[in-house]
C-alpha positions in Angstrom: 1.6 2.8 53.4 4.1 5.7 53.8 3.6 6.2 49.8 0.0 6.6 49.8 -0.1 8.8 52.6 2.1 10.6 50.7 0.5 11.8 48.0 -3.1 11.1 49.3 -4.4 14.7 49.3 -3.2 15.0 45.7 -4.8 11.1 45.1 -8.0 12.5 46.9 -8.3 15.6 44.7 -7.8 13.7 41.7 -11.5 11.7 42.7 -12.8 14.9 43.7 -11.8 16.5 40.7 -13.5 13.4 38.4 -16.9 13.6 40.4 -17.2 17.2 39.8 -16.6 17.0 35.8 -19.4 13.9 35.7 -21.5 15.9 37.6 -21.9 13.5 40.8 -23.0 16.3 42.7 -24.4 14.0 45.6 -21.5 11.8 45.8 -19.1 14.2 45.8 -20.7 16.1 48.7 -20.7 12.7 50.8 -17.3 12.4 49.9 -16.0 15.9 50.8 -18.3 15.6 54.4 -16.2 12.3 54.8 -12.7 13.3 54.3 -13.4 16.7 56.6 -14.7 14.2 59.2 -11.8 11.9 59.0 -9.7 14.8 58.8 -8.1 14.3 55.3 -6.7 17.1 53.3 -8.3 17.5 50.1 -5.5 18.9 46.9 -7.5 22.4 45.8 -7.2 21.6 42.2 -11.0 22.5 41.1 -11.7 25.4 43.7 -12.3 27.6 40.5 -13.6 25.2 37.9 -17.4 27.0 37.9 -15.4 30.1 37.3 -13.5 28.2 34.0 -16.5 27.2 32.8 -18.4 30.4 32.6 -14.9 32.5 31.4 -14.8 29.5 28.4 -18.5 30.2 28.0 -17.9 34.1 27.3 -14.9 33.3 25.2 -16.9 31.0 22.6 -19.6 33.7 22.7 -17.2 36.3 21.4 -15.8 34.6 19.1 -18.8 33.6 17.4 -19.9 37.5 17.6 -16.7 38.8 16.2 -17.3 35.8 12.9 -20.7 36.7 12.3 -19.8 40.9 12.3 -16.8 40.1 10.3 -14.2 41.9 13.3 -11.1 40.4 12.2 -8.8 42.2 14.4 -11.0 40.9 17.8 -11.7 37.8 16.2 -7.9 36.9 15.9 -6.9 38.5 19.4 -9.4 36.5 21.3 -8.2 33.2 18.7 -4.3 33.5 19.6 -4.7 34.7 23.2 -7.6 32.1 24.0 -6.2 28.7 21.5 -3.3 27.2 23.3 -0.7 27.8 20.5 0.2 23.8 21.1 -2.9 23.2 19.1 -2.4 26.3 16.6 0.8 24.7 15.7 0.6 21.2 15.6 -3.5 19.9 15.4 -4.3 19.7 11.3 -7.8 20.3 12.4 -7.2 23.6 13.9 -4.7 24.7 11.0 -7.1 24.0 8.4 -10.3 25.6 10.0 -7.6 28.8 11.1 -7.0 28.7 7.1 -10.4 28.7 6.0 -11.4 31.7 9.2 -8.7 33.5 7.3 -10.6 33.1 4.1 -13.8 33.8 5.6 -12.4 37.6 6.9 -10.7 38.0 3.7 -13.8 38.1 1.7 -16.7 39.2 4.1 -16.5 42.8 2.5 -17.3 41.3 -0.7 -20.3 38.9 0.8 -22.1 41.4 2.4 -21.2 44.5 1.5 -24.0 44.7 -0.9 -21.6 44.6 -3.8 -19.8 47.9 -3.0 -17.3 47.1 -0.6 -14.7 50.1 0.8 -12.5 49.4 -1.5 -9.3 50.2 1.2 -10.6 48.2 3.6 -10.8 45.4 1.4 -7.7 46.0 0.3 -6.5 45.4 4.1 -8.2 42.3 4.6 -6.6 41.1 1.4 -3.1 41.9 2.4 -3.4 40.8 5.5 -4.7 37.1 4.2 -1.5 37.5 1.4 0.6 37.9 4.7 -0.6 35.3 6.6 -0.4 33.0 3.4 3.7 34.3 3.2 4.4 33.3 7.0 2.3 30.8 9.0 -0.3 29.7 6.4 3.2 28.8 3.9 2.8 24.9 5.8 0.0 24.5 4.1 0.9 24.9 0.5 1.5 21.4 -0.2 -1.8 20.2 0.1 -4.4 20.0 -2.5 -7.4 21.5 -1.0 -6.1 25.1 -0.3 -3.6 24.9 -3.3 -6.5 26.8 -5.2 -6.7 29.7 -2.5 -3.1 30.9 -2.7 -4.0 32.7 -5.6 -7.1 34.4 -4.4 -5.0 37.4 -3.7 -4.2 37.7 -6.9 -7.8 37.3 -9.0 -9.3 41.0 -9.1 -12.8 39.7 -8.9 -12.8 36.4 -7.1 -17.0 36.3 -7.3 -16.8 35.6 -11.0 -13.6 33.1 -10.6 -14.9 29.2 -11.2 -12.2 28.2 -8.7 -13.8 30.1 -5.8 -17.1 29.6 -6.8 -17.7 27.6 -3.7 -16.9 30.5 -0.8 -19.6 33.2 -2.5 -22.6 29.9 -1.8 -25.3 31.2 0.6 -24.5 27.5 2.3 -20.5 27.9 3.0 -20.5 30.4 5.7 -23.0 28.7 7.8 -21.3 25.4 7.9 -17.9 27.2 8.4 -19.6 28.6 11.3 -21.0 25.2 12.4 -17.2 23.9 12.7 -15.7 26.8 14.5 -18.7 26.3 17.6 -18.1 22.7 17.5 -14.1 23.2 17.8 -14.3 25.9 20.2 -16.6 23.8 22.4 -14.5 20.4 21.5 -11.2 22.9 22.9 -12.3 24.7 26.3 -14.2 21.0 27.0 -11.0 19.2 26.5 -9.3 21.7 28.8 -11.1 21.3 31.4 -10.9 17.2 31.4 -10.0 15.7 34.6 -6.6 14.6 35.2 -7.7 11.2 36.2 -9.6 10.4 32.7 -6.3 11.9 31.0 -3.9 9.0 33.1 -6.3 6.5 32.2 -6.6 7.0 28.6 -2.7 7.4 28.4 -1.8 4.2 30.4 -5.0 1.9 28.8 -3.9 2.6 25.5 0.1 2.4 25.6 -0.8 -0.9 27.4 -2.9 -2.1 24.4 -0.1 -1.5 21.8 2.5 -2.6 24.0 0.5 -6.0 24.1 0.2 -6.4 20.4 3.6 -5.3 19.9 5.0 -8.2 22.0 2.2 -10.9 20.9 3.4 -9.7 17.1 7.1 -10.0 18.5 6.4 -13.9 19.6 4.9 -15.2 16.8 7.8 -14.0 14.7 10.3 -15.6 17.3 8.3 -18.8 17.3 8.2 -19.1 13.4 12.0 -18.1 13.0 12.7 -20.7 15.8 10.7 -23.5 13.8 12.5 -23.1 10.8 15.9 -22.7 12.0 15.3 -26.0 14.2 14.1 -27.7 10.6 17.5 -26.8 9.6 19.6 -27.5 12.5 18.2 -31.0 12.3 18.4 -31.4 8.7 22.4 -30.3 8.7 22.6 -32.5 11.7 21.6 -35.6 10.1 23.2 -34.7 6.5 26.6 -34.5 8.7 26.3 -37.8 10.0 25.5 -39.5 6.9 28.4 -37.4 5.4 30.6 -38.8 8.3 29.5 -42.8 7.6 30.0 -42.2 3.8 33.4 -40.2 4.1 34.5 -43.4 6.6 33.7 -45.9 4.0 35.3 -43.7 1.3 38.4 -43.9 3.6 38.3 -47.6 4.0 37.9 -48.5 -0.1 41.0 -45.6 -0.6 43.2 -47.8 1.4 41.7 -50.9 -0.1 42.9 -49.5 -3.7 46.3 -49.1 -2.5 46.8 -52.4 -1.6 45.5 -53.5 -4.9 41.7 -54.3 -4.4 39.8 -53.2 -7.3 36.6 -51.2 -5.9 33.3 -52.2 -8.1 30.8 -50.5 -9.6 27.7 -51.8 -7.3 30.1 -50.6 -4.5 29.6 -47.0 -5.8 26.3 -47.2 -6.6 25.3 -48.5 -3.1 27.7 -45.5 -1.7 26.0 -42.9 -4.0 22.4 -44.3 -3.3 23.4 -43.3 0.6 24.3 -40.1 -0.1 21.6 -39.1 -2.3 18.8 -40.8 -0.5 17.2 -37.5 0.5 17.9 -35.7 -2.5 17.5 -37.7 -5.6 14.9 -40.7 -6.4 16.9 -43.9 -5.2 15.8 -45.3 -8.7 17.6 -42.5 -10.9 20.7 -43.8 -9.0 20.2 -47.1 -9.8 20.3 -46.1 -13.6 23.7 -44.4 -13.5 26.2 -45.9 -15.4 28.7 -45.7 -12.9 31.5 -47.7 -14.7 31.7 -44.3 -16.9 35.0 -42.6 -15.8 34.4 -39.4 -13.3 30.4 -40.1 -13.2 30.9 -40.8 -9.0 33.2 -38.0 -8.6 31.1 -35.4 -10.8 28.1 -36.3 -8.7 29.7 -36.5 -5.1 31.6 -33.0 -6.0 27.7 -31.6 -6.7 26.5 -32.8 -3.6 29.0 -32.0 -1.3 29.4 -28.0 -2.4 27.9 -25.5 -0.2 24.3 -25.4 0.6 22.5 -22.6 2.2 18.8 -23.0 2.5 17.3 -26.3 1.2 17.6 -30.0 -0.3 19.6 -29.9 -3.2 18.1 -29.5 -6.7 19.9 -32.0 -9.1 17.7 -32.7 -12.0 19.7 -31.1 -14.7 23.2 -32.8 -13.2 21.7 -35.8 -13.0 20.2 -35.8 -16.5 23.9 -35.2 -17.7 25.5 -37.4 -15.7 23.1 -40.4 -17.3 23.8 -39.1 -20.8 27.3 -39.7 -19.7 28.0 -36.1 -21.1 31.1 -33.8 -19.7 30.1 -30.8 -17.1 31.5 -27.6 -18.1 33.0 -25.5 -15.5 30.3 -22.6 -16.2 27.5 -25.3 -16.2 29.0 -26.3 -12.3 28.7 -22.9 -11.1 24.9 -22.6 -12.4 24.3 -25.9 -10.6 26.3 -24.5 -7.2 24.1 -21.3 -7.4 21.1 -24.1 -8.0 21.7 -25.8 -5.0 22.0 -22.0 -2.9 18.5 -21.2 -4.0 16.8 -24.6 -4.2 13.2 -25.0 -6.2 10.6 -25.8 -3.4 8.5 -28.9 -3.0 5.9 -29.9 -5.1 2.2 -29.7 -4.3 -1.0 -31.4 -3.9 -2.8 -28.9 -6.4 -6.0 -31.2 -6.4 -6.6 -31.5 -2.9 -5.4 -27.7 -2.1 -8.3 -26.5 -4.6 -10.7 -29.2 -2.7 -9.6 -27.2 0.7 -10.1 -23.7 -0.9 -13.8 -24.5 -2.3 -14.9 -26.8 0.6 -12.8 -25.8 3.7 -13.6 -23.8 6.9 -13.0 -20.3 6.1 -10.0 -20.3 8.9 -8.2 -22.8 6.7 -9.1 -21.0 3.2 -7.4 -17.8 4.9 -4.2 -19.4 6.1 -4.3 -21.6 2.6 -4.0 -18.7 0.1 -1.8 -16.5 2.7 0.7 -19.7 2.2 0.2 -19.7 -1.7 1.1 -15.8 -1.6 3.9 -16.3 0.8 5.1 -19.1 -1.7 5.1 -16.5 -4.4 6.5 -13.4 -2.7 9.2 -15.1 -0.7 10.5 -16.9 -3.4 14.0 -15.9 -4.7 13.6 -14.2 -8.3 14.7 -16.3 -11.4 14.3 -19.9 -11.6 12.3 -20.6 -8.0 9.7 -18.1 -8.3 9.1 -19.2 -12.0 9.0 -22.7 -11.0 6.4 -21.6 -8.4 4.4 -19.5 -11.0 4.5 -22.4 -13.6 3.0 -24.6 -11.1 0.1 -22.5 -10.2 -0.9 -21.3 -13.9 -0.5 -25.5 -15.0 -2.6 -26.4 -12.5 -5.1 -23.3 -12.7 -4.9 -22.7 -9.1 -7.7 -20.1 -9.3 -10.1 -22.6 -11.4 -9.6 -19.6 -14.2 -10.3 -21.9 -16.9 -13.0 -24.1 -15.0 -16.2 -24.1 -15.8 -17.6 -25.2 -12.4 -20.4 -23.9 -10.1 -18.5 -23.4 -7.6 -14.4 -22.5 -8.2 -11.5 -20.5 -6.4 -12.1 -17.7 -8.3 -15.4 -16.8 -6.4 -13.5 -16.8 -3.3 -13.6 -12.8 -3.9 -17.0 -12.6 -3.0 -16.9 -14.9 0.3 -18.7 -13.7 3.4 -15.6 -13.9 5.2 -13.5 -10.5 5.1 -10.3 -12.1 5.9 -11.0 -14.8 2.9 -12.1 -12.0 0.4 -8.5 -10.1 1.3 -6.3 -12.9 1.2 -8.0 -14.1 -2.4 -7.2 -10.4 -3.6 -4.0 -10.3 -2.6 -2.7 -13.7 -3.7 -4.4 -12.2 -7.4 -2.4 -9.3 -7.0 0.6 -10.7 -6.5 -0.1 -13.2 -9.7 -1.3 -9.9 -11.4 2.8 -8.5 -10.7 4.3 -11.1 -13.1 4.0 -11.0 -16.4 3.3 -14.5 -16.9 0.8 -14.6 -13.8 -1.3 -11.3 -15.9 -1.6 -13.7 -19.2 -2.6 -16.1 -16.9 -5.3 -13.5 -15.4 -6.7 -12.1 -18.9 -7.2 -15.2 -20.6 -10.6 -14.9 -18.9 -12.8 -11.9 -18.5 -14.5 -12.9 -16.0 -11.1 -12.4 -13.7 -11.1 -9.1 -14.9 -15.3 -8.3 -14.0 -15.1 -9.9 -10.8 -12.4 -7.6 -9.9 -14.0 -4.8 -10.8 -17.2 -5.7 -8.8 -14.9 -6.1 -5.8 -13.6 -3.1 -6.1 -16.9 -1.4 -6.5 -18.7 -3.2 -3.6 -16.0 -2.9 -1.6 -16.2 -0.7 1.7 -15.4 -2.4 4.4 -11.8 -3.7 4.2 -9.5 -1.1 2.8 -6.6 -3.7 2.1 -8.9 -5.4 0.1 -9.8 -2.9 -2.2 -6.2 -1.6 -2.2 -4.7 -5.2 -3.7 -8.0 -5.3 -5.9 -7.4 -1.9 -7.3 -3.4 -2.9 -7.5 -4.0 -5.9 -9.9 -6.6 -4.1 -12.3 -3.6 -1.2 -12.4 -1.2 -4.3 -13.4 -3.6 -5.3 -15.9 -4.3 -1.9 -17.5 -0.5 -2.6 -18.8 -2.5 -5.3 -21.6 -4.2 -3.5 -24.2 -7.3 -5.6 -24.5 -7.8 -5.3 -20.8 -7.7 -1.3 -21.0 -10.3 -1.5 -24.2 -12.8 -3.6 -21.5 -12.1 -1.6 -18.4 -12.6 1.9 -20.8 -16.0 0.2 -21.7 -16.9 -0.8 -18.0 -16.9 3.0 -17.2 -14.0 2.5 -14.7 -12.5 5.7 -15.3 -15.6 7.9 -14.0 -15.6 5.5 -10.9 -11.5 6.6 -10.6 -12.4 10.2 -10.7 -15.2 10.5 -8.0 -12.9 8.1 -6.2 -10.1 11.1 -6.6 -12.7 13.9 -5.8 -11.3 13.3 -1.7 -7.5 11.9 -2.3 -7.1 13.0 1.5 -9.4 10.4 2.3 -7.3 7.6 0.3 -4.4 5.5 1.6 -1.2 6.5 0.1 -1.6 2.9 -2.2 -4.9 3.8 -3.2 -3.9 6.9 -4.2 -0.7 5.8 -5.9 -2.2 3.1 -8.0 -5.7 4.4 -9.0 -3.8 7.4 -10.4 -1.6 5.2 -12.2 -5.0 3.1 -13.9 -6.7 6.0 -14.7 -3.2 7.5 -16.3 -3.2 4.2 -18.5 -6.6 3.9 -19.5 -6.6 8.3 -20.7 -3.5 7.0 -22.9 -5.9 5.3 -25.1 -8.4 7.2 -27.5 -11.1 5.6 -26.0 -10.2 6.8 -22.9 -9.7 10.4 -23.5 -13.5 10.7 -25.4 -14.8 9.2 -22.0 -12.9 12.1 -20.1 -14.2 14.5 -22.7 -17.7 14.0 -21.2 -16.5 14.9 -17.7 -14.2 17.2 -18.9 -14.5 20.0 -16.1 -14.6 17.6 -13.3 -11.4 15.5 -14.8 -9.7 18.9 -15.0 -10.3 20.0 -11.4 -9.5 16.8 -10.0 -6.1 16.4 -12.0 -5.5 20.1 -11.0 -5.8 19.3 -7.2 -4.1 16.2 -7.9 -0.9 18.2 -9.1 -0.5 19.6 -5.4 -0.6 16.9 -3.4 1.4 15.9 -1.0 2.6 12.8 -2.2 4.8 13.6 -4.3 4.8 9.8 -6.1 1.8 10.5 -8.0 3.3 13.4 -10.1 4.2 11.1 -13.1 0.9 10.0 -13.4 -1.2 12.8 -13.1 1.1 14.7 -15.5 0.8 11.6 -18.2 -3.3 11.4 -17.4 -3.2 15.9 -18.3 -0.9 15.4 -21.1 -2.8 12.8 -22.7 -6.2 14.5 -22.4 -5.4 17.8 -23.3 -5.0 16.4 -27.1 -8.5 16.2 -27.4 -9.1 19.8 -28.6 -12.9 20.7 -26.7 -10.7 19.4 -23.3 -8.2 22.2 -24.0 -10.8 24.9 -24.5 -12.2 23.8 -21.5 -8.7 23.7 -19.2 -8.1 27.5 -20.9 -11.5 28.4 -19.6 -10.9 27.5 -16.2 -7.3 29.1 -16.2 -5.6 26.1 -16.6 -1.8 27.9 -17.5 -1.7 29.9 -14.2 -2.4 27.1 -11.9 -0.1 25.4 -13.8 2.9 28.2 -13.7 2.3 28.3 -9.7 3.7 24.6 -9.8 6.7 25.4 -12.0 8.0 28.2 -9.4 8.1 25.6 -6.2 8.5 22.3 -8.1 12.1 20.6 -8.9 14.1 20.2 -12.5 12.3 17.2 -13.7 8.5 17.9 -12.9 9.6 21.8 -14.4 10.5 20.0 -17.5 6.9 17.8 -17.9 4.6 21.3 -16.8 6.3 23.1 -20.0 5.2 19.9 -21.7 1.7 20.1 -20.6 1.6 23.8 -21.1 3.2 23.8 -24.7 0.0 20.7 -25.2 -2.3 23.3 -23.9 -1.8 25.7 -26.4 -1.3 23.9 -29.2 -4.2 24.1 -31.8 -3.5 20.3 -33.3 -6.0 17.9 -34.1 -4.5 14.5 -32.8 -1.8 13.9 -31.0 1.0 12.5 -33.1 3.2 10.8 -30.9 0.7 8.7 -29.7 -0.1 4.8 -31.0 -3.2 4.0 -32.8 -5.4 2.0 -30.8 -6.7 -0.4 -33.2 -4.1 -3.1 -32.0 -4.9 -5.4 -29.6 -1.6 -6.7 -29.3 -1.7 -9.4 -26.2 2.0 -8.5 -25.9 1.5 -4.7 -25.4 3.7 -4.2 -22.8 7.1 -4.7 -20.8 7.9 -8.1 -19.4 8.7 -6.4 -16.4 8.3 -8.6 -12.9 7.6 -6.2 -9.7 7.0 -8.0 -6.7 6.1 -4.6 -4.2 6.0 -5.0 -0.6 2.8 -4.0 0.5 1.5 -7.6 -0.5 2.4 -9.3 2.6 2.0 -5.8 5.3 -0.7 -5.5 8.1 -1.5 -9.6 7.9 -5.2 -10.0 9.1 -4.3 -13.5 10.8 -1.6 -15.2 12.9 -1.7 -18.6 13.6 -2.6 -20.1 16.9 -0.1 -22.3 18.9 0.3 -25.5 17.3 -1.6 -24.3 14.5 -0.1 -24.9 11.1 0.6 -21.7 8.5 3.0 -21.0 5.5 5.0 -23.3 4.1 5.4 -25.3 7.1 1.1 -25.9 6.4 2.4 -27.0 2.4 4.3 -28.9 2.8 2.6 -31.1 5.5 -0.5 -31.2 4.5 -0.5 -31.0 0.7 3.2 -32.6 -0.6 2.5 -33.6 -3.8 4.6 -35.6 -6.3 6.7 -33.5 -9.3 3.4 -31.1 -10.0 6.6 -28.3 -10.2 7.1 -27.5 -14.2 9.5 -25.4 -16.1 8.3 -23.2 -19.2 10.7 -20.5 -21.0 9.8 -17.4 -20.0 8.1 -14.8 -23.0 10.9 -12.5 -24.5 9.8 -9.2 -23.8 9.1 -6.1 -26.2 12.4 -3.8 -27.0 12.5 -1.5 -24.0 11.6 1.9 -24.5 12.7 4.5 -21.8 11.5 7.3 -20.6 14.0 10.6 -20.5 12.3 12.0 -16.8 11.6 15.5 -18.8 7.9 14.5 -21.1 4.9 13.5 -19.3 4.7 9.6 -19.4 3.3 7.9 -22.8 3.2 4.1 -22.1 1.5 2.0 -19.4 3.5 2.0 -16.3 2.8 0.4 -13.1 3.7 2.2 -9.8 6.1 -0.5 -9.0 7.9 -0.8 -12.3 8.0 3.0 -12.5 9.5 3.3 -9.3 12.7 0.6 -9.5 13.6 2.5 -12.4 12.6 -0.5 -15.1 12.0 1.0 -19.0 8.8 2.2 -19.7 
């Protein structure tokens, strides 16, 4: 009681502070008449909010006044003395619309001046904009939709200049003036919100994360738990088999020594023991174990060290039958075998059944396993094994010509089924064998495309969508259909807002509509757009993410051999935007600019370097496997308690009986790499290009 009494005044100014800003006015004079009856002190924290209001009031109408007469000297006094220089500094909102005010001053003179401005005057505003663009508007240089306005100091008559066409519309100064009212009254609102909302909105919302952080935090504790108790069991009961064998071992030692022959049913009813979990009990029982060192060979295999798994024998065993000699290289592929074990076989028949015919709850949690299977599996012989299995069985009914098939999973009702069906493709689409598997029908390639299209609800989705068709622009017969589709005018209105576009997005639609303008095919399509390809490429070249610079230089390269593209790039001043990025960018992106600009003014015909496009080579590319990241982040799902997921939800409900094949991997085209200084030349993928693998 001794708290609240306390801090009660300041507790009862708080509630007195909330019913003024709601505008309880009847309330809150029942509740002020109360407390001075009962004789409690009331905090003064609002005496003067009536006289906050109608300062703020004045303020905005100033402000306003001083945009529309064009008085930049009061218009920025009143902006720095009156904007808490918290939000100047720090909110993008108020650093862009600050930008664009500058902008807005900058020009008026030559708005509405009736084309004869005073020409020092103008020359003022000018060099004040150039200053602020020097010193605090310097942060902002990075990012793609001012990067045009850093040179409008520079142009002597910005009105005719096709890059500030926009600011001299009738339309842009009313809708800047639109979002300077609606900050201004967004601002002196927020500053006058109660200090009860603001400790509610803080504590509900740390609250909220806190709780998903720790439900997030169990799950993972109760999955590593599972498995390491499978393991701990597993090791528990392999030791005590080991322990009975090794005592019986003991026994027939000393047995030899006082001259008792030890027979070969005797080690075959040993070796049957020890291999009971790991080997078919009939493969043991066709051993020849009368064959000196056969026992020895196969209880040295079994007992070397094992880190995650049952071992994998097959190949041992298929020597040891053919009674032929291991080689000491041969036993250290089977120890590093046994360290990364192939996984169980499947159930492919019923596990289709479940995808087409199962709850939608169950579809989700069935292809997250298949993608986990794929993902978490240890590169080389266990992930191929796991890829082989999939394609052999057509896991995604590719080849079926069914009404209903796995494959239409991409258009379920269900948003959590359509994501997990594009991601497990995209992860297929990452391996080269998984993208042959993909392209041997085109209908995998137009579904995808009419996901991606349709698409605008689930950003993940359309992410791993858009990932696998950038994987399969690395085949050259699935660039030709994609060029035909029209998919590269729906990548550059998609790259008209990249701000707007999650850093994947961005990454990888650059990256498709790079490999698709590599093609001839590709660059006549851009030649029919070719100012709007040009401005976005030319924004492009500014962004802030600096992973897309490969890309968009290979994408302007490759177009600007196509000579009406090049008159059009020198039209709209294509060199000086492209000498502003040589004076702030580092060695290597210096080195592919002088590139671009050498291609810009060159007066040839074709470009030489280039391939012809008439082959459609299924083996156009590198046999490159990138398995990124991003394919298992943000999961839409978690499991329940005692609800079954992963592997755990395999391999009990669809164990299946040696559905796991081997197949020799394709040999892959002679590398060709890629010095860092020339614009790109050759399909890449974002993933590939990044680890540094030839391209």
């Amino acid at each position: 009681m001794g708290d609240v009494l306390a801090h009660e005044s300041e507790l009862l100014g708080l509630v007195k502070e909330y019913l003024d800003f709601a505008e309880f006015e009847d309330t809150l004079k029942t509740f002020s008449k109360e407390c001075k009856v009962k004789g409690k002190p009331l905090c003064k924290t609002v005496g003067g909010s009536l006289k906050k209001d109608s300062n703020s009031l004045m303020i905005q109408k100033d402000l306003v006044a001083a945009f529309d007469s064009g008085d930049q000297k009061l218009f920025f006094d009143l902006w720095e003395g009156h904007i808490p220089s918290s939000i100047r500094d720090t909110d993008s909102l108020a650093q862009k619309l600050e930008f664009y005010l500058h902008i807005h001053f900058a020009i008026y003179l030559l708005k509405y001046s009736g084309g004869r401005p005073d020409r020092q005057e103008l020359d003022e505003r000018i060099s004040y904009f150039k200053t602020y663009l020097e010193t605090k508007g310097a942060s902002l240089s990075q990012t793609t939709e001012f990067l045009p306005f850093y040179a409008l100091p520079f142009v002597p008559n910005p009105m005719v200049h096709p890059s500030f066409k926009e600011l001299f519309q009738d339309s842009w100064t009313p809708e800047l003036k639109l979002k300077l009212e609606k900050f201004l009254a967004l601002i002196f609102k927020a500053s006058n919100t109660p200090k009860l909302l603001t400790i509610y909105k803080e504590n509900g919302s740390n609250n909220k994360e806190m709780l998903q952080q720790l439900h997030q935090q169990l799950l993972e504790a109760e999955r590593r738990a599972m498995a390491y108790l499978k393991r701990y069991n597993k090791m528990q009961a392999d030791y005590h088999s080991l322990i009975g064998v090794t005592a019986e071992l003991v026994d027939s030692l000393e047995a030899t020594v006082s001259g008792k022959m030890i027979t070969p049913e005797y080690l075959q009813s040993v070796c049957v023991r020890l291999f009971s979990n790991q080997m078919r009990q009939s493969l043991a029982h066709s051993v020849d174990f009368t064959r000196p060192g056969t026992a020895s060979t196969m209880l040295r295999a079994s007992l070397a060290p094992e880190t995650s798994g049952p071992l994998q024998l097959e190949s041992l065993q298929c020597s040891v039958c053919r009674g032929q000699a291991i080689e000491p290289s041969e036993k250290q592929r089977y120890r590093k075998l046994k360290d990364v074990p192939l996984l169980p076989s499947l159930d492919y028949e019923k596990l289709k059944k479940d995808l087409i015919w199962g709850s939608d709850r169950l579809k989700a949690f069935l292809l997250q396993a298949l993608r986990w299977r794929l993902t978490t599996s240890h590169p080389g012989e266990q992930r191929e094994t796991v890829l082989q299995a999939y394609i052999s069985n057509d896991l995604l009914d590719c080849h079926s010509h069914n009404q209903r098939s796995v494959l239409q999973l991409l258009h379920s009702k269900s948003e959590a089924v359509r994501q997990y069906m594009a991601r497990l493709v995209n992860a297929l689409a990452s391996l080269a064998e998984g993208r042959l598997y993909l392209a041997q029908n085109t209908k995998v390639l137009r579904m995808l495309e009419g996901r991606l299209k349709e698409e605008d609800k689930d950003v993940i989705t359309r992410e791993n969508v858009l990932g696998a068709l950038q994987k399969f622009s690395l085949r050259r017969p699935l660039q030709t259909a994609m060029i035909r589709d029209g998919l590269i005018f729906w990548l550059i209105d998609l790259l008209k807002e990249p701000d707007c576009l999650s850093d994947y997005t961005l990454e990888y639609s650059v990256a498709l509509l790079m490999n698709l303008c590599l093609r001839s095919a590709g660059k006549n399509m851009c030649a029919k757009v070719a100012g709007l390809m040009l401005k976005v490429l030319s924004d492009l070249l500014g962004h802030e993410n600096h992973e897309i610079q490969p890309y968009v230089n290979g994408a302007l390269y490759s177009i600007l051999s196509i000579p009406s593209i090049r008159e059009e790039a020198r039209a709209m001043g294509m060199e000086d935007i492209l000498r502003c990025f040589i004076k702030e960018g580092n060695a290597e992106m210096i080195r592919q600019i002088e590139f671009i600009i050498k291609q810009l003014n060159s007066e040839d015909l074709l470009d030489g370097v280039l391939e012809s496009d008439d082959d459609e080579d299924e083996d156009d590319e590198e046999d490159h496997d990138i398995m990124e990241a991003d394919l298992d982040k943000d999961e839409l799902i978690q499991p329940q308690l005692g609800e079954l997921s992963g592997e755990k939800l395999l391999t009990t409900e669809y164990l299946g009986i040696m559905t796991n094949t081997g197949k020799a991997r394709r040999k892959g085209l002679a590398s060709v790499q890629w010095s860092g200084d020339e614009p790109l030349r050759r399909p890449v993928t974002p993933g590939g290009h990044r680890t540094g693998c030839p391209v």
